[in-house]
Structures are given as structure tokens and as C-alpha cells.
C-alpha positions in Angstrom: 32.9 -22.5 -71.4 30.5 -22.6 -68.3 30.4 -25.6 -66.8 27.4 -27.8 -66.5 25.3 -27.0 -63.0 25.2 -30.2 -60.7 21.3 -31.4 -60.9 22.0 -33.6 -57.8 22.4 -31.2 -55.7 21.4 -27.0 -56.2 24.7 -25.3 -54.3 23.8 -21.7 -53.3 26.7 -19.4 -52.9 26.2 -16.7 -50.3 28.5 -14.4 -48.4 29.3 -15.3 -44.7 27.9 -12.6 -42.7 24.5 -13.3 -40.2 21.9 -11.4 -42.5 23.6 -12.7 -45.7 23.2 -16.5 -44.5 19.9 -15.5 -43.0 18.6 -14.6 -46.7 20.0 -17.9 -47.6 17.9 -20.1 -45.4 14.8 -17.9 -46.8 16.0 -18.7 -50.5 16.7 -22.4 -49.2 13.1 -22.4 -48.0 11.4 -21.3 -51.0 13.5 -24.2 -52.8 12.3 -26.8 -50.9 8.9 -25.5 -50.8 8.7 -25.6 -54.5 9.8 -29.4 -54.7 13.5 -28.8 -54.9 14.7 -31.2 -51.9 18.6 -31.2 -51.9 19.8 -27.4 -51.6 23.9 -27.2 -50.0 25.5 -23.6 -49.2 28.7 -22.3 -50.2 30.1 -19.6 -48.3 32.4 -17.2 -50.6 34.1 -14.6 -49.2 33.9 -10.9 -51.4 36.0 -8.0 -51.6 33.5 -6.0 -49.9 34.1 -8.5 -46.7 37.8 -8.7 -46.9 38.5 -4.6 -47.2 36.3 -4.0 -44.3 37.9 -1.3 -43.0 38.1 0.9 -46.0 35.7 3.4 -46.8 32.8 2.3 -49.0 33.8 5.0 -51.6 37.7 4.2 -51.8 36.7 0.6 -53.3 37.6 0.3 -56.5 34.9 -0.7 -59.7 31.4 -2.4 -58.8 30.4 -5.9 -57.8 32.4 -5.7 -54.1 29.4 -7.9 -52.7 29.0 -9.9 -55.7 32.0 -10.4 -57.8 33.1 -13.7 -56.3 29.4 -15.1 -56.1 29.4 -15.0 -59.8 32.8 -15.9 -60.5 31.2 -19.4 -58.0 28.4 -19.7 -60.7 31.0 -19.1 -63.8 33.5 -21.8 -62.6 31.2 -24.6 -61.3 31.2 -24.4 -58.0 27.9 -23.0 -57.2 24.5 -23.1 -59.0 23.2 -20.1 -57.5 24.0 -17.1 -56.4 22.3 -15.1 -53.5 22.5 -11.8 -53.5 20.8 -8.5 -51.4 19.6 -7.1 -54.7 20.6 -3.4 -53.8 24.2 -4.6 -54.1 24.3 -6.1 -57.4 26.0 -3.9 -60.0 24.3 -2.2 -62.7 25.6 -5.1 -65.7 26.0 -8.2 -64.5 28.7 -11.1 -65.7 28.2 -12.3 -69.0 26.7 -15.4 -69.4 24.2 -14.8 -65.9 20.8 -13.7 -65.6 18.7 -13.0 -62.5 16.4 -16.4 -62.2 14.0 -14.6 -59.2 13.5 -11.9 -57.1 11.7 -13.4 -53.5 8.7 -11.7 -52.0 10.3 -7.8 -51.3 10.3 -7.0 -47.5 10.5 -3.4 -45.7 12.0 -1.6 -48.5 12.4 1.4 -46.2 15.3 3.0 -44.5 14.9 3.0 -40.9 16.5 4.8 -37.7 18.2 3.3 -34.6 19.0 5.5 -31.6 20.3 4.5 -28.1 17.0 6.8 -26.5 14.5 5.5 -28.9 14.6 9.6 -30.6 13.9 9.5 -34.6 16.2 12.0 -36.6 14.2 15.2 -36.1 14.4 14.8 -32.5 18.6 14.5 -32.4 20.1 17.4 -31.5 22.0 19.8 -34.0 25.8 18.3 -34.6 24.3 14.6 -33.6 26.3 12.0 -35.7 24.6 9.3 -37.8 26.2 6.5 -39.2 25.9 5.4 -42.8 28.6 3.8 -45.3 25.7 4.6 -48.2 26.5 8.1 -50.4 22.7 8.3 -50.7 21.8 8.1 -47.3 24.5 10.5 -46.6 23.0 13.1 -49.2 19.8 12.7 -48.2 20.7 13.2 -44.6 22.5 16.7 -45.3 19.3 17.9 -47.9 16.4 16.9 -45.2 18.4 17.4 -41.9 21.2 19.8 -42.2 22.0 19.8 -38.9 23.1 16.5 -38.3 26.4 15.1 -39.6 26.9 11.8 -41.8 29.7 9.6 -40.3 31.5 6.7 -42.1 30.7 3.4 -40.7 31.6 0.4 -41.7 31.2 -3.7 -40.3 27.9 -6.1 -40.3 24.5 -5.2 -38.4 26.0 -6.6 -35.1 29.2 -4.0 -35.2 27.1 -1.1 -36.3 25.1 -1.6 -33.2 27.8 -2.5 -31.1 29.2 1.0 -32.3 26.2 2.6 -31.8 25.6 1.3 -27.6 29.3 2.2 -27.2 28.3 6.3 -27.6 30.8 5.9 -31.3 27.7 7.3 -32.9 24.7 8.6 -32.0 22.3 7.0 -34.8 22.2 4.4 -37.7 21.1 4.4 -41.0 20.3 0.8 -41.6 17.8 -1.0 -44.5 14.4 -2.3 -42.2 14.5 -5.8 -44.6 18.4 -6.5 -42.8 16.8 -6.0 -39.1 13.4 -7.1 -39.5 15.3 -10.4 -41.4 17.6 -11.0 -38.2 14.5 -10.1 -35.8 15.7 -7.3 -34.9 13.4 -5.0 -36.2 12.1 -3.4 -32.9 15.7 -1.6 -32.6 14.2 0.9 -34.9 13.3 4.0 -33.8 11.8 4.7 -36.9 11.3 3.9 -40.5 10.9 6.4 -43.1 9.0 7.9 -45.5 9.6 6.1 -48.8 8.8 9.1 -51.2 11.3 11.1 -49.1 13.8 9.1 -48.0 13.7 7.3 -50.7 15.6 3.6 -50.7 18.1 2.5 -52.5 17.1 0.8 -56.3 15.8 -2.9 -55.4 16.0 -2.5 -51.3 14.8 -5.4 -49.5 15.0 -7.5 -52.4 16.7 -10.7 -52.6 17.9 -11.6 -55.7 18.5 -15.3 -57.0 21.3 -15.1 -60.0 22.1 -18.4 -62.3 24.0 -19.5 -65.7 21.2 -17.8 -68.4 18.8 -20.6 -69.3 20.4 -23.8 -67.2 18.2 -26.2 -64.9 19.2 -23.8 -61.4 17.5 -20.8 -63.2 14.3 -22.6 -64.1 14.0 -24.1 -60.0 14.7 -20.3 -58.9 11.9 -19.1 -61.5 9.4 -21.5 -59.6 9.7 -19.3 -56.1 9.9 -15.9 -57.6 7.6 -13.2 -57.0 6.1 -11.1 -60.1 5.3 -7.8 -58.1 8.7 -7.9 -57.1 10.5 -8.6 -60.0 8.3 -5.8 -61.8 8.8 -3.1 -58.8 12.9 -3.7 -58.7 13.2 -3.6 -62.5 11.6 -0.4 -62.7 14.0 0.4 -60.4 17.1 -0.7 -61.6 16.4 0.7 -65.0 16.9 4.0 -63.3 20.2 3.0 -61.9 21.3 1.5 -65.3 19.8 4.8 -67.6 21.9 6.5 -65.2 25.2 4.6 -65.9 25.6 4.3 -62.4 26.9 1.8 -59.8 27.0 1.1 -55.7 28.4 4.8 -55.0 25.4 6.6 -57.3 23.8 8.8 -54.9 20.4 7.2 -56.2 16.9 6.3 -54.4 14.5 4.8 -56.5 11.3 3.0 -54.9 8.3 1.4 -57.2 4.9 -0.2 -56.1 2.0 -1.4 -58.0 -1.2 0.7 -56.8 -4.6 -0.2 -58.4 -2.6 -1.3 -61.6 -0.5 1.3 -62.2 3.1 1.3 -61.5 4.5 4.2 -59.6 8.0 5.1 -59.4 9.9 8.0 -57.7 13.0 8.4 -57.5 15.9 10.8 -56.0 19.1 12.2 -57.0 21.6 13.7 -54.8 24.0 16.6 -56.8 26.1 19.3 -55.4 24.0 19.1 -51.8 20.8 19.5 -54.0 18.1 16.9 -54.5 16.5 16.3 -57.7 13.2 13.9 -57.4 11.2 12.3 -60.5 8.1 10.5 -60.2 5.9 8.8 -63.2 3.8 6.3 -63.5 3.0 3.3 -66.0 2.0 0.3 -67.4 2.9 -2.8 -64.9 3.8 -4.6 -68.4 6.8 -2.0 -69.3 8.7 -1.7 -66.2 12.4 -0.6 -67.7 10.6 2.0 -69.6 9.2 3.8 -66.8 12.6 3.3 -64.8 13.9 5.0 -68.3 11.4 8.1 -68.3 12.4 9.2 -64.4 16.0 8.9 -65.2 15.6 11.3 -67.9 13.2 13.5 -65.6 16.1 13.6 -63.4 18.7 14.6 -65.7 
């Protein structure tokens, strides 16, 4: 049975890392802003954070980020989970719904050199650091000549690794550096409809027990266009059976009523794109239509 939410008080259970506590203080704001005047934090530490030096693809299952966030929300000890919505897994717990998306930032991928040089300026055998399969793919389709790396850590090691000569480029989302004022570290951000981002990038998702008193406060602060935008998306990643390692981009925007969505598929070095566009109204059938264009 899951336990009754504490209406003194809305607990928001985040992970401990700067950018994840950084998202926190923006979901805490929006709270408050809305009316909703006592908001605490839990910190909960995930799988993802304790196994931090094993390869992204040699963790087992989905949820790494989020599994102990929902298990907070299941036992009581949290009202609200806050998530980076590109982590959360393609079904969520039973018993939990996503309450609100918050306004969507950069949803690009951007590019951070020591010399300021963007990717088609690195020289051939230049190392770029990414712990995303997607990236990685669509780093070897568009720019065969440079070389993926494994990387590992929070925003601050990545960089770290980067100034110590370790690598000679990042990968990184523009929402993480441009949320931990960073954002002039890239050299720069690209193309969407190429490099296409990850399903629901720059997102921050606000998850709650289906139907209780935290999931009405969160449905106060959340943003439509977003929540229309990263379902289209997601429905790709869910058509698609597929989890945190699918080598996936999907990206969706609303343009003069329409939604547009493109996505990309990386397979056996190859990338298969799919774009379509719909009704605003019917988002997780359009997500449905480019899956199937891309199978």
C-alpha cells in the first residue's frame, strides 16, 4: 500500500550531484511561486552515483538515476521525485505518474574544447568524451575521424578531465551547463535535426504517487509545450522498447501549430532519421509514426 504524502510539508527527493540539486532549487522555486510555501529536499543516492566508475553500458536494467527516487516516493519518504527527464526509463514504477514537466531549456548537445575549436575543426584521431551510446554513434556517422572515449563523473570531473589534456573534447547536454552557469564553456552547440538530442533533453521532470495532493501542486507549475514536445518524444523511445543505452535522438517543437518531430537511430554505424509532423493534441501518436518510419 503507498503511503499517504505529508501535506505539511512537500519533500522532493533529488540526487546529490551540483546540477541535480541545481534542478531542485528551480523545481523548489516554481513550488513556491505557485503558493506552495513549505518545500524540504531529500538527497537519495542512485546506482548510477554509487557505480561511478563502471561504464555506462555495463549497468545492469534501466532506472540507474531514478530507481531509488521512486522507491523515496513508494515508501513515504518523499512526495516528489525530481528527475532530468532524459534519464527516466521508458515504464515507470507502478503506482507513479509524471505530475509536470518545467519550462524545457537548451535541448541541444553542445561542445567543450580546451582552444575554443568545435568538432569539425579537431584534428583527425582527436578524442571526445561521452558516456551516451547515441552521442557516440552519432559522432562516428557525422565525424569519422574522431574517436568516442568513455567518460564517466559529474560536469565538474568531465571538465577537470578535459583541462588535464585526458581528452580533447566533451559531449555534454547545453540545459546541464547553461543550469550551473557554465554555459559559455561551450565551444559550440549543435544542430538539433542533426545531432539530434536525447528523447526529453533539457527537461525536468516532476514524478508523484498517481492522483495524490503532491501531483496536483506539481501540475500547477508545469509547462504544456513541454509536456507535449517530450511526450512525442518519449513515445519514440517507448514504440521502440528501448531504455538509457538505445542509441536514440528524438527532438519535437511546436512551429505555427504543428508538431514536428525528428528523430535518429544509430544501427551497425548507419543512421536512420524519421521526421513527421502532427496534431499538437496527439503527441504519442506522432512519437508512434517516426518509430515505425525508423524501423
Amino acid at each position: 500500500m503507498i503511503p499517504a504524502a505529508d501535506t505539511s510539508t512537500l519533500r522532493l527527493a533529488t540526487r546529490g550531484s551540483a546540477l541535480a540539486l541545481r534542478q531542485t532549487v528551480l523545481a523548489t522555486d516554481a513550488l513556491r511561486a505557485s503558493g506552495r510555501g513549505d518545500v524540504a529536499t531529500l538527497v537519495v543516492h542512485t546506482e548510477g552515483d554509487r557505480r561511478i566508475d563502471a561504464p555506462i553500458d555495463q549497468l545492469d536494467g534501466q532506472g540507474w538515476f531514478t530507481a531509488e527516487l521512486e522507491r523515496s516516493l513508494l515508501d513515504g519518504r518523499a512526495d516528489v521525485a525530481v528527475h532530468s527527464a532524459k534519464d527516466l526509463p521508458s515504464a515507470l514504477a507502478p503506482g507513479l505518474a509524471i505530475a509536470a514537466y518545467l519550462a524545457r531549456a537548451d535541448a541541444r548537445d553542445g561542445v567543450v574544447t580546451a582552444g575554443g575549436a568545435g568538432l569539425a575543426a579537431l584534428p583527425a584521431g582527436a578524442t571526445v568524451g561521452t558516456s551516451s551510446a547515441r552521442r557516440a554513434g552519432l559522432l562516428a556517422a557525422l565525424y569519422p575521424d574522431l574517436r568516442a572515449v568513455p567518460i564517466r563523473g559529474n560536469v565538474d570531473t568531465r571538465l577537470r578531465k578535459l583541462e588535464a589534456g585526458e581528452f580533447d573534447a566533451l559531449l555534454l547536454a547545453c540545459a546541464g551547463l547553461d543550469r550551473l552557469s557554465l554555459g559559455e564553456r561551450f565551444s559550440e552547440r549543435l544542430d538539433p535535426t542533426v545531432f539530434v538530442p536525447s528523447p526529453a533533453q533539457g527537461a525536468i521532470a516532476l514524478e508523484a504517487v498517481s492522483g495524490s495532493g503532491a501531483s496536483r501542486a506539481c501540475a500547477l507549475v508545469g509547462d504544456p509545450m513541454t509536456r507535449v514536445a517530450v511526450t512525442a518524444e518519449r513515445a519514440v523511445l517507448i514504440s521502440l522498447g528501448g531504455g538509457c543505452l538505445l542509441p536514440l535522438g528524438a527532438w519535437a517543437r511546436v512551429e505555427e501549430g504543428r508538431l514536428i518531430l525528428v528523430a535518429a537511430l544509430v544501427v551497425d554505424g548507419a543512421v536512420r532519421r524519421a521526421e513527421a509532423s502532427g496534431s499538437p493534441e496527439q503527441p504519442e501518436a506522432l512519437g508512434e509514426i517516426v518509430a515505425a518510419r525508423l524501423l
